[in-house]
C-alpha positions as a printed NumPy array, in Angstrom:
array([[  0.37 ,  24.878,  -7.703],
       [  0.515,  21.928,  -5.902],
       [ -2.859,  21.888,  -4.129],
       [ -1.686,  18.609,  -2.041],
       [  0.378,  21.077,   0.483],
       [ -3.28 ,  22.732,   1.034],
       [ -4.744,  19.55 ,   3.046],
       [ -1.391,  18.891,   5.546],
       [ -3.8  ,  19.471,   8.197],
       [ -3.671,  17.004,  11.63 ],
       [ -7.666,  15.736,  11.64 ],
       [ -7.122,  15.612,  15.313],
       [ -9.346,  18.262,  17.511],
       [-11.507,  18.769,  14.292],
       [-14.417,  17.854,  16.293],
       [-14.659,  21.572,  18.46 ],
       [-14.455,  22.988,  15.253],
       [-17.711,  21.114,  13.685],
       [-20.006,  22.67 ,  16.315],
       [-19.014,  26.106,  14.928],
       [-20.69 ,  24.995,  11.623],
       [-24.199,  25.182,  10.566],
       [-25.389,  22.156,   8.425],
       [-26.659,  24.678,   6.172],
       [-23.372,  25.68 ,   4.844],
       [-22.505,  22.007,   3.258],
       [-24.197,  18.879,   4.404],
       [-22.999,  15.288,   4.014],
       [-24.928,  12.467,   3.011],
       [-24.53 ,   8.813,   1.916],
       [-26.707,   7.695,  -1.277],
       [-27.438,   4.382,  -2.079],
       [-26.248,   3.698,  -5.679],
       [-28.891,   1.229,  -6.732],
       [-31.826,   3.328,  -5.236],
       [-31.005,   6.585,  -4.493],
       [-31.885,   6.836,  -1.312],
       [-30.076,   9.505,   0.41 ],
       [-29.395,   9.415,   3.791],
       [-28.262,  12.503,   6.022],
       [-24.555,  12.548,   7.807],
       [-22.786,  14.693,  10.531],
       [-19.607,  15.814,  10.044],
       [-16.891,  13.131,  11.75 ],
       [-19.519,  10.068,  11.109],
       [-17.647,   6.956,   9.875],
       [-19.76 ,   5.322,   7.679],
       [-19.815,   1.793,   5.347],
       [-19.092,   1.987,   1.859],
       [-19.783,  -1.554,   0.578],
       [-17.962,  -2.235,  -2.826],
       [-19.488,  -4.585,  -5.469],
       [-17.377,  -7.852,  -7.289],
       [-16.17 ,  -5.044,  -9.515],
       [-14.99 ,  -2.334,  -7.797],
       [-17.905,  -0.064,  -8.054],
       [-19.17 ,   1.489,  -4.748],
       [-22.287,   0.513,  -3.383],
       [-22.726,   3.778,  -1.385],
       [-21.863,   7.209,  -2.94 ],
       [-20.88 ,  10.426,  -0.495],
       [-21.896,  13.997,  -1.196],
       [-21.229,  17.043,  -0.059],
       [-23.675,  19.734,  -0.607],
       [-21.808,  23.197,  -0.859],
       [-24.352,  26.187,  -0.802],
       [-22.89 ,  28.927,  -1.775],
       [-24.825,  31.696,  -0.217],
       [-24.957,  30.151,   2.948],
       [-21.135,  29.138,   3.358],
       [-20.672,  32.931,   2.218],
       [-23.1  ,  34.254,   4.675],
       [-20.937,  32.503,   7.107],
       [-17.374,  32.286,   6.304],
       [-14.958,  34.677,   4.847],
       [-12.687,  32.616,   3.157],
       [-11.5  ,  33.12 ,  -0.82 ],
       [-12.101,  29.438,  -1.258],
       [-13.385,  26.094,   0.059],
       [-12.611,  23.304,  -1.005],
       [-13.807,  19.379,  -0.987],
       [-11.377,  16.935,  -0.762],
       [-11.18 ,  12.877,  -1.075],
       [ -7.97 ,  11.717,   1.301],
       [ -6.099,   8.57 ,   1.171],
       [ -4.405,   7.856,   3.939],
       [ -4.343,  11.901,   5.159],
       [ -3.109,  12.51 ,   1.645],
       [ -5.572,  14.452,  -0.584],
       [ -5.631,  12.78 ,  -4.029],
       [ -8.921,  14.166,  -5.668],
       [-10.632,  17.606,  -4.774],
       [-12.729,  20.026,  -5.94 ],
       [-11.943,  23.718,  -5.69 ],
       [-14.356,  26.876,  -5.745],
       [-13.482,  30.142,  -5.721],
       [-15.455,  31.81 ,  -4.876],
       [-14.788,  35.107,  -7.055],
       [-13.441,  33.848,  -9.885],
       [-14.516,  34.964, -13.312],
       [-16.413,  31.563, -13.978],
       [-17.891,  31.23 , -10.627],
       [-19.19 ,  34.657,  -9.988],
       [-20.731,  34.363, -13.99 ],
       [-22.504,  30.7  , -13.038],
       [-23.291,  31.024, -10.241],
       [-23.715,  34.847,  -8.65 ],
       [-23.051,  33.713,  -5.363],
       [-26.045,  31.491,  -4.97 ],
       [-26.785,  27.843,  -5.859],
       [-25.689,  24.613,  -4.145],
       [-23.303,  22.447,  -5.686],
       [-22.967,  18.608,  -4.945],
       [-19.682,  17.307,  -5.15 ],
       [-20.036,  13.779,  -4.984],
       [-16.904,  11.097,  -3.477],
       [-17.225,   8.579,  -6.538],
       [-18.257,   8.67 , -10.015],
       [-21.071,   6.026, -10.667],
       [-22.862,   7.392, -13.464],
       [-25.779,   7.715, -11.773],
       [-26.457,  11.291, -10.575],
       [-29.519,  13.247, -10.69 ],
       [-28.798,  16.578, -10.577],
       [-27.194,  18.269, -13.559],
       [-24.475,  20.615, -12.203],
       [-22.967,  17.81 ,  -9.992],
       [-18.861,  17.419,  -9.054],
       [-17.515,  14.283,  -8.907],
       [-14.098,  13.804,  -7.123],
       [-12.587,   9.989,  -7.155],
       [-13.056,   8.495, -10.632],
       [-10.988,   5.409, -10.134],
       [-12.339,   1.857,  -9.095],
       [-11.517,   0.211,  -5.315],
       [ -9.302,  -2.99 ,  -5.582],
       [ -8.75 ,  -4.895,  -1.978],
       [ -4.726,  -4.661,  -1.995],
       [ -4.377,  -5.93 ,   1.015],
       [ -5.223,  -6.554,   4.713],
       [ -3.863,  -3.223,   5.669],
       [ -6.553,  -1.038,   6.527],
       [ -6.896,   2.188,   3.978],
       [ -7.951,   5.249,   5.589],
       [-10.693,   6.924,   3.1  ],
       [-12.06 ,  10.467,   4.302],
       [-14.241,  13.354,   1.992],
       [-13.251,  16.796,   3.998],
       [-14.068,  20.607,   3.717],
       [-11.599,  22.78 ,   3.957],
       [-11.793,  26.924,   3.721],
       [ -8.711,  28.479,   2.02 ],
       [ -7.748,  32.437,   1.507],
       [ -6.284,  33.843,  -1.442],
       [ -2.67 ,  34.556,  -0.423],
       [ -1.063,  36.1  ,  -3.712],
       [ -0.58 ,  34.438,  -6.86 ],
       [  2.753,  31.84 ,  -8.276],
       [  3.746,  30.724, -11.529],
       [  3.469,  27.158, -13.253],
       [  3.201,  25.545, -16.673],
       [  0.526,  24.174, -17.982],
       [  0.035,  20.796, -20.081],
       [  0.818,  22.669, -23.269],
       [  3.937,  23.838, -21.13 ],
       [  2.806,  27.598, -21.379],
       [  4.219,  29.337, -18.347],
       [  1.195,  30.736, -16.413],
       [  0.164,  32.676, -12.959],
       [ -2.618,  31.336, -10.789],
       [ -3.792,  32.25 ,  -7.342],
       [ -2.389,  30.791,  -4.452],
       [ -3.481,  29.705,  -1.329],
       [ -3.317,  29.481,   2.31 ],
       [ -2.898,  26.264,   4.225],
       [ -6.37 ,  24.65 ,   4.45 ],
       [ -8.535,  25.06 ,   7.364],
       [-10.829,  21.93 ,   8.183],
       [-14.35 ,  22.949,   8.666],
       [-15.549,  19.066,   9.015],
       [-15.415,  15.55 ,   7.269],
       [-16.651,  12.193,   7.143],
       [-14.927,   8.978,   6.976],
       [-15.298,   6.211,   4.879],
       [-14.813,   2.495,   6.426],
       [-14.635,   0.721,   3.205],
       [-15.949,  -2.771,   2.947],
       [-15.2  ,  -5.213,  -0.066],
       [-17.021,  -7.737,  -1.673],
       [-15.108, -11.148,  -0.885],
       [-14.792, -11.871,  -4.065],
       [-12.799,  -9.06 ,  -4.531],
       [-10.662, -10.232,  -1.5  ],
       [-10.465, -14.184,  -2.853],
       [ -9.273, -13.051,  -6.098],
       [ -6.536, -10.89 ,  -4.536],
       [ -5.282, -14.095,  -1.79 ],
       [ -5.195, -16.126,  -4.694],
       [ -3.175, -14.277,  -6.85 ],
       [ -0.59 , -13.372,  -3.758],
       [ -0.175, -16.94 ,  -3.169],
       [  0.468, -17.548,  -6.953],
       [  3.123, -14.411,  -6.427],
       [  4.329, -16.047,  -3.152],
       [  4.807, -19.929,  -4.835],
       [  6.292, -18.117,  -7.975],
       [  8.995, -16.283,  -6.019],
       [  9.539, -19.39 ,  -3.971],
       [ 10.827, -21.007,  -6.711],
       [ 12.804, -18.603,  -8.15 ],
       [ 14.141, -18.499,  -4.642],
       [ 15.225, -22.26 ,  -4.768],
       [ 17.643, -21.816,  -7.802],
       [ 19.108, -18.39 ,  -6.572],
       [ 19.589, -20.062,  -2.991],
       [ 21.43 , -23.03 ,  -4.673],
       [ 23.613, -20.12 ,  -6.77 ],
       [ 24.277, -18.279,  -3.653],
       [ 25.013, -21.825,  -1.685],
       [ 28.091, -22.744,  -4.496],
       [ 29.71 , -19.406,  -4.245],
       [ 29.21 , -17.849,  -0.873],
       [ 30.083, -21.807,   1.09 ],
       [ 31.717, -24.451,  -1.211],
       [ 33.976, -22.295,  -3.078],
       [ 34.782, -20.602,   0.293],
       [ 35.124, -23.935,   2.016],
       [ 37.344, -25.232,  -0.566],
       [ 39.354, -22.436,  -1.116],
       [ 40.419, -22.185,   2.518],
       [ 40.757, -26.361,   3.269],
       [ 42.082, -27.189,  -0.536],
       [ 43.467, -24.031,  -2.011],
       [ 45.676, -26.145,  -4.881],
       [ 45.101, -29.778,  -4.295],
       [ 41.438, -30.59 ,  -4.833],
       [ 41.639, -34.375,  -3.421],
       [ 39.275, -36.196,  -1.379],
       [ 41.525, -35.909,   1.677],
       [ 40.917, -31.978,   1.389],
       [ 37.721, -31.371,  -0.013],
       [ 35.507, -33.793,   2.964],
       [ 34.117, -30.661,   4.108],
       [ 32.869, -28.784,   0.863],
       [ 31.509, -32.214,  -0.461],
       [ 29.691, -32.592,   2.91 ],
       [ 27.788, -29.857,   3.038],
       [ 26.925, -30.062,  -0.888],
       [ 25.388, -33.792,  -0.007],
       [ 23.292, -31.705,   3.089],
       [ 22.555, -29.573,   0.745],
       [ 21.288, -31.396,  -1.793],
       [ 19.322, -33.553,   0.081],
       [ 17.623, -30.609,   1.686],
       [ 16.821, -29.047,  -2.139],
       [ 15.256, -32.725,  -2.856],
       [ 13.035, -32.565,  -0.126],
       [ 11.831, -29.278,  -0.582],
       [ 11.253, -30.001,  -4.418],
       [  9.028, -33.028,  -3.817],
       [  6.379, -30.243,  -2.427],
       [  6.868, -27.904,  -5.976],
       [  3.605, -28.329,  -6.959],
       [  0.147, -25.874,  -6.829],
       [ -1.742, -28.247,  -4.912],
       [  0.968, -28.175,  -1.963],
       [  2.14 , -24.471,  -2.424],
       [  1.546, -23.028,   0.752],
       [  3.943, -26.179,   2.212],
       [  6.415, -25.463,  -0.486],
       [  6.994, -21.45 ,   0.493],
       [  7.524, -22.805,   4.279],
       [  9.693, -25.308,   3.401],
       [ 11.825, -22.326,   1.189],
       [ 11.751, -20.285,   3.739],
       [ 13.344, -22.816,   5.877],
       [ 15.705, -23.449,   3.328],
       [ 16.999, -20.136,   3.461],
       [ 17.077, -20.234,   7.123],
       [ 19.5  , -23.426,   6.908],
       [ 21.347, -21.304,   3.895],
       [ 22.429, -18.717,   6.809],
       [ 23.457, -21.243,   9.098],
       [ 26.035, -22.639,   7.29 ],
       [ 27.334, -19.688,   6.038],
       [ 27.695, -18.472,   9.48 ],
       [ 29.508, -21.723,  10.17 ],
       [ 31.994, -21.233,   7.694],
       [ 32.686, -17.58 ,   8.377],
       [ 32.524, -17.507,  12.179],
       [ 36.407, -19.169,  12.026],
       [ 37.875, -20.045,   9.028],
       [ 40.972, -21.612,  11.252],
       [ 38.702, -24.367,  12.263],
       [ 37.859, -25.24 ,   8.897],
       [ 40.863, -28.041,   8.308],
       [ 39.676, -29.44 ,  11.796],
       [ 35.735, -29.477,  10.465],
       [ 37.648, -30.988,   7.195],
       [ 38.471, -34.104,   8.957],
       [ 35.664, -34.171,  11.679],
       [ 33.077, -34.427,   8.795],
       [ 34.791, -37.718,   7.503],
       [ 33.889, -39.652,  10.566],
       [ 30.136, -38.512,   9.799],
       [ 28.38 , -41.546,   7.63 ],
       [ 24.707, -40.507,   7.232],
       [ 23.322, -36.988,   6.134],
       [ 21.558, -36.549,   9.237],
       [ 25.281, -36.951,  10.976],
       [ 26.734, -34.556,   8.705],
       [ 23.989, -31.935,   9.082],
       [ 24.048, -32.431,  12.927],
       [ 27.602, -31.899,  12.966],
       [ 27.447, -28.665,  10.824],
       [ 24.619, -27.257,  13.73 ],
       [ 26.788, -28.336,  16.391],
       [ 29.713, -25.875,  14.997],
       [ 27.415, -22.742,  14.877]])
C-alpha cells in the first residue's frame, strides 16, 4: 500500500483539534544531541534544528507514543508518526495496534519513542527512528520539515508484492486524521551553505561557457545563413553578403569581449556578460525575422557603417 495517500491531510485548522488531546497520549520533545537534554514541546511549536558542517542534526525530535493511554483515549486501528517534507510524508512509523507483533510485545501497554533523526545516540532500547538520511543546504528555498501524529482505522485489506515479488494482502487504511505536530525550522551550519554557493557558481561559470560556443552555433545557423540565404541566395559576393559579414564582425567582437572575462577569478562578471550575450543573440534574430523584405535594403545600409559600434547601432535601430 502506498502509505503516502494516508498523510494528504491540509495542516490548516489542526490547532482546535490539539486541545482535544491530552499530552499523555504522545508528547513531543526536542533533545539535544551532544547532551541529552530533553526539552518538552506542544503540539504546533516550531522549533530550531541546528545542523552541524556535516549534515548531522544538532537537535533530535521525539515523539513519545504510550500505548495505553492513546488507547484509553482514541479508537482508532492505528496511529501513526510521520516525518513530512514539504506536506509530503517521506518516513513514518506505523503501529497497529492489534497486530500479531504488537499485541505479543507490547500487550497494549508501554511507550514507544519514535525519534525524527537517526544519530546513534539513543538511550532507550526499544526506540523508532524515522529520517535516516543526512540534511544538505540545496538551496535558498525554504524546506518545510514537520514530525505529525496521525490516527488511522482499519478499512479492509488490498493486495501488493513484496521485494521478493510474492503477491501479498495487507490491511488498509483510512485517510489519516491529524491529532497534532511540530515543525521543524531547520538551520544550517554556513559551512554547509558556502560549500553549496561555491559549487553553484562553479555550475553557473561552467554552463556559461558551454553557453558561449552553443550561442556562437546557434548565431551561424539561425542569422548568417538566414541573412545570406535571403540577400545572396547564388552569388556569394561582397556586394551581397555586407549584411551577413556585418553582423558576424558585431558578433565577434562581442564573443571577444566577453572571453577576456573567462576566467575563475572574474566568473561572476563572465555569466553577466553571457547572459547579455544571449540577450543581444535575440535581438538580432528578431531583426532578421521581423521582415525579411527589408533585408536587401539593411544589405546596403550596413555598407555605409565603418566602425563596429556603427554597425551594431544600426542593427538596434532596425528592431
Amino acid at each position: 500500500m502506498n502509505n503516502k495517500k494516508l498523510f494528504k491531510v491540509a495542516l490548516a485548522g489542526a490547532i482546535m483539534l490539539f486541545s482535544q488531546v491530552a499530552n499523555a497520549q504522545f508528547k513531543f520533545s526536542k533533545v539535544n544531541v551532544a547532551d541529552g537534554v530533553k526539552t518538552a514541546l506542544k503540539a504546533g511549536d516550531k522549533v530550531d534544528m541546528k545542523i552541524s558542517s556535516t549534515g548531522t542534526v544538532e537537535q533530535n525530535f521525539v515523539v513519545d507514543l504510550d500505548i495505553a493511554a492513546f488507547r484509553k483515549v482514541y479508537k482508532y486501528d492505528v496511529v501513526t508518526i510521520a516525518y513530512l517534507r514539504d506536506g509530503s510524508a517521506t518516513y513514518q512509523y506505523i503501529h497497529e495496534f492489534e497486530s500479531i507483533l504488537n499485541t505479543k510485545k507490547y500487550a497494549g501497554k508501554g511507550i514507544i519513542p519514535i525519534y525524527a533523526y537517526d544519530n546513534k545516540k539513543f538511550k532507550e532500547t526499544d526506540f523508532r527512528v524515522l529520517a535516516k538520511d543526512l540534511i544538505e543546504y540545496e538551496g535558498p528555498t525554504p524546506i518545510s520539515r514537520k514530525v505529525a501524529v496521525y490516527g488511522n482505522y482499519i478499512v479492509g485489506e488490498e493486495g501488493y508484492f513484496d521485494a521478493n515479488e510474492k503477491f501479498q494482502f495487507r490491511n488498509k487504511y483510512s485517510e489519516g486524521e491529524l491529532l497534532g505536530f511540530i515543525e521543524i525550522n531547520t538551520v544550517y551550519n554556513p559551512t554547509q551553505i558556502n560549500a553549496y554557493n561555491e559549487q553553484a557558481k562553479a555550475r553557473q561559470f561552467a554552463d556559461a561557457q558551454r553557453s558561449v560556443d552553443n550561442l556562437g552555433y546557434r548565431f551561424k545557423r539561425d542569422i548568417i545563413d538566414r541573412i545570406n540565404e535571403t540577400v545572396a541566395p547564388v552569388v556569394a559576393t561582397p556586394v551581397y553578403v555586407a549584411l551577413g559579414n556585418g553582423f558576424q564582425e558585431v558578433w565577434d567582437s562581442k564573443v571577444r569581449e566577453v572571453q577576456q572575462f573567462n576566467s575563475q577569478e572574474n566568473a561572476e562578471k563572465f555569466i553577466t556578460m553571457v547572459k547579455a550575450l544571449d540577450q543581444d543573440y535575440q535581438l538580432m534574430y528578431d531583426v532578421i525575422n521581423k521582415d525579411k523584405s527589408r533585408l536587401k535594403t539593411m544589405n546596403k545600409e550596413i555598407k555605409t557603417k565603418t566602425s563596429v559600434q556603427d554597425k551594431w547601432d544600426y542593427i538596434k535601430s532596425m528592431k
